[in-house]
N, C-alpha and C positions, 0 to 999 in steps of 0.2 A: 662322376658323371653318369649319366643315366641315358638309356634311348628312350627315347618320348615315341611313342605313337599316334597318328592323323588316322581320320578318316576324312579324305578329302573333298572338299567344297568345291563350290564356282563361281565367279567372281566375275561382272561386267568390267572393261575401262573403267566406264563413268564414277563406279567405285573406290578409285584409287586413290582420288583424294582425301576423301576421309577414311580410309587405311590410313593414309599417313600421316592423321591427325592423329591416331591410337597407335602407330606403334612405331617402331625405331627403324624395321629391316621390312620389305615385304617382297615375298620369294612367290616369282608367280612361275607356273610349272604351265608349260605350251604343247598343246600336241603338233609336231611339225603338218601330220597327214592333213589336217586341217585346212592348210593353206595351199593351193595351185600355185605351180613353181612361178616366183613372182617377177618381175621387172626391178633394172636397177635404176630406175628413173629417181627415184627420190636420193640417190645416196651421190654424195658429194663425190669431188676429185679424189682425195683421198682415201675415202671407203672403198671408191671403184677401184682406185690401184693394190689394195690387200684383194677385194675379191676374186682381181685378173689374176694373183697370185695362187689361188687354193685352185687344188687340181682335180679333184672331181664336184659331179653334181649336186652330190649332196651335201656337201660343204658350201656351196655356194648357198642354195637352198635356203639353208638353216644361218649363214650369215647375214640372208639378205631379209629373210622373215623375224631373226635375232635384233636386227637393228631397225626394221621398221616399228618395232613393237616397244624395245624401250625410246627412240622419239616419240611414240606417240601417246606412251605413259608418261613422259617427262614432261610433254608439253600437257598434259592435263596437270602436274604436279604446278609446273612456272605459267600455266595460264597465258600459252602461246600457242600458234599451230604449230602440228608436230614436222609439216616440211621445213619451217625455219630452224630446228633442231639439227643439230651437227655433233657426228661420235667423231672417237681418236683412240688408236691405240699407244701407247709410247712406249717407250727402248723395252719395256718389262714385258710388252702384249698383255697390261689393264687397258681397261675400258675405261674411256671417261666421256662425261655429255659435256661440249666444250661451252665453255662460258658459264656453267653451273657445276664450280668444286664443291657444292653442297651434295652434290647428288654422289653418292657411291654406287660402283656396279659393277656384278659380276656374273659373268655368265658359263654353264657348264653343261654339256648336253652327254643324251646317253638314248643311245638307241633314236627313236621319234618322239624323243623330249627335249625339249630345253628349258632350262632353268634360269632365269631371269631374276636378278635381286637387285633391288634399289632399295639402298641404305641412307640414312642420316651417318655411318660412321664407318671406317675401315674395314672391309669385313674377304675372309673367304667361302666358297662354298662347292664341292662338290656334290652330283648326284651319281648314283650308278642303279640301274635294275638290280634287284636281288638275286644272285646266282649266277650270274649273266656273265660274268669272266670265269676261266678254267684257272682255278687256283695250281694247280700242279704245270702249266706253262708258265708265270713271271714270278710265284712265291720262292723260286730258287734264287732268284736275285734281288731279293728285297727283304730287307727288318723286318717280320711281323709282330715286333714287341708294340703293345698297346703303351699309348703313354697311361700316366698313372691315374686310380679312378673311373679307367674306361671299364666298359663290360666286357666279357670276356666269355662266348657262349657257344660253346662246340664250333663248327667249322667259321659262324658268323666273324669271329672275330677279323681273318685276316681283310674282309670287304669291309669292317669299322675301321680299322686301320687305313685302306688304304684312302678310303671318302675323304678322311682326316688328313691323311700324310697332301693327296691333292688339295685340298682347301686351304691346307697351312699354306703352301707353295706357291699359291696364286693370293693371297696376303704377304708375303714375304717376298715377294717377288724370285723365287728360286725357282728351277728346273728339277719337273719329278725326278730327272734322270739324276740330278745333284743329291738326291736324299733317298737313292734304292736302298742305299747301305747305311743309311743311319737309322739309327732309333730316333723314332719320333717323342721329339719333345714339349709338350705344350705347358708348362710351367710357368711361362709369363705370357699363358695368352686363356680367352676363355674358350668354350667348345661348346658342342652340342651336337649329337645324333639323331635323326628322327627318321624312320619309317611311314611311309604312307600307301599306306590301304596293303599295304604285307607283301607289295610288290617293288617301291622303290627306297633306298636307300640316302638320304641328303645331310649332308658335314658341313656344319657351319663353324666359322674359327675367326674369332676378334680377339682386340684387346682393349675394348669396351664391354663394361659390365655393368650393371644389368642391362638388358635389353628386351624387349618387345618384340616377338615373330606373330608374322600371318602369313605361313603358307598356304596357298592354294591353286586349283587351274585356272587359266583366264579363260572365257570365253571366247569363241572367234569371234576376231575384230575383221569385216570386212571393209579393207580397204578399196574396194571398187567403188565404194559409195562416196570414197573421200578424196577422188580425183578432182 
């Protein structure tokens, strides 16, 4: 495996749909700052009762900007408004667009990004800033053995591991806390590391092969206009 490197683009809505005429996965990358902390007008009974649950602002924030943004890419993908769009997390805390198991989705944030993927097929994905965790606070309790084939480049390695060891875990449904101490094993699944623009780090992990990526940022969607 290899890390790829981006030099990152920009990307309307309107665009989305023919992304997903060309490729299999497409990972749109959000700046949270972008958006004024938004209303929970649009999110169902059930989205309201997770967001009552998250306990600071910026969790809420970022869930409530997280979810307006893939409704309203979904309903451009199914050619519906995006308020009739309805998420769900279930027992595993995946995301799914309800009434369309076509659509895959995973979401990952780090710092004032979110990371937004809509797939044609199972997929996981973390992002983290480059450098942005203190390796000598949690490398004491965690594997930093790369699975096999990965790179392996002075300090980088143990932030490719860990993008990875998260992305498996949100495809497999297991808790990071459940795999501190194992060695990561991706043997029956496929991977990918990429870099973008030398500042963020994003782990992609299926077990569909080949596949098709378009990462890139989306433009701000302003919702004010689609009251």
């Amino acid at each position: 495996m290899k890390i790829e490197h981006f030099t990152s683009s920009t990307v309307s809505a309107e665009q989305v749909f023919y992304l997903w005429k060309e490729n299999d996965v497409l990972i749109f990358m959000i700046y949270l700052d972008d958006y004024p902390y938004p209303t929970a007008d649009h999110l169902n009974k059930v989205e309201r009762m997770h967001l009552d649950s998250l306990k600071t602002e910026h969790f809420k924030k970022r869930y409530i900007v997280s979810r307006m943004i893939l409704k309203y890419l979904s309903g451009f993908l199914k050619e519906k408004t995006w308020s009739s769009i309805s998420t769900v997390k279930d027992k595993h805390g995946r995301v799914h667009v309800c009434d369309h198991s076509d659509l895959h989705v995973c979401i990952a944030y780090t710092k004032n990004i979110i990371a937004l993927a809509i797939s044609k097929m199972d997929l996981g994905i973390d992002i983290e800033v480059i450098m942005s965790r203190s390796v000598t606070s949690i490398s004491k309790s965690i594997d930093r053995s790369l699975p096999d084939n990965s790179p392996s480049k002075n300090g980088s390695d143990f932030l490719v591991m860990w993008t990875l060891k998260e992305a498996y875990c949100k495809l497999s449904n297991e808790t990071m806390f459940s795999n501190l101490n194992r060695k990561l094993d991706l043997s029956d699944f496929y991977h990918s590391s990429y870099i973008i623009d030398t500042e963020y780090l994003l782990a992609l992990v299926t077990k569909s092969h080949p596949y098709k990526v378009s990462i890139a940022f989306l433009q701000k969607i302003d919702f004010l206009t689609l009251q």
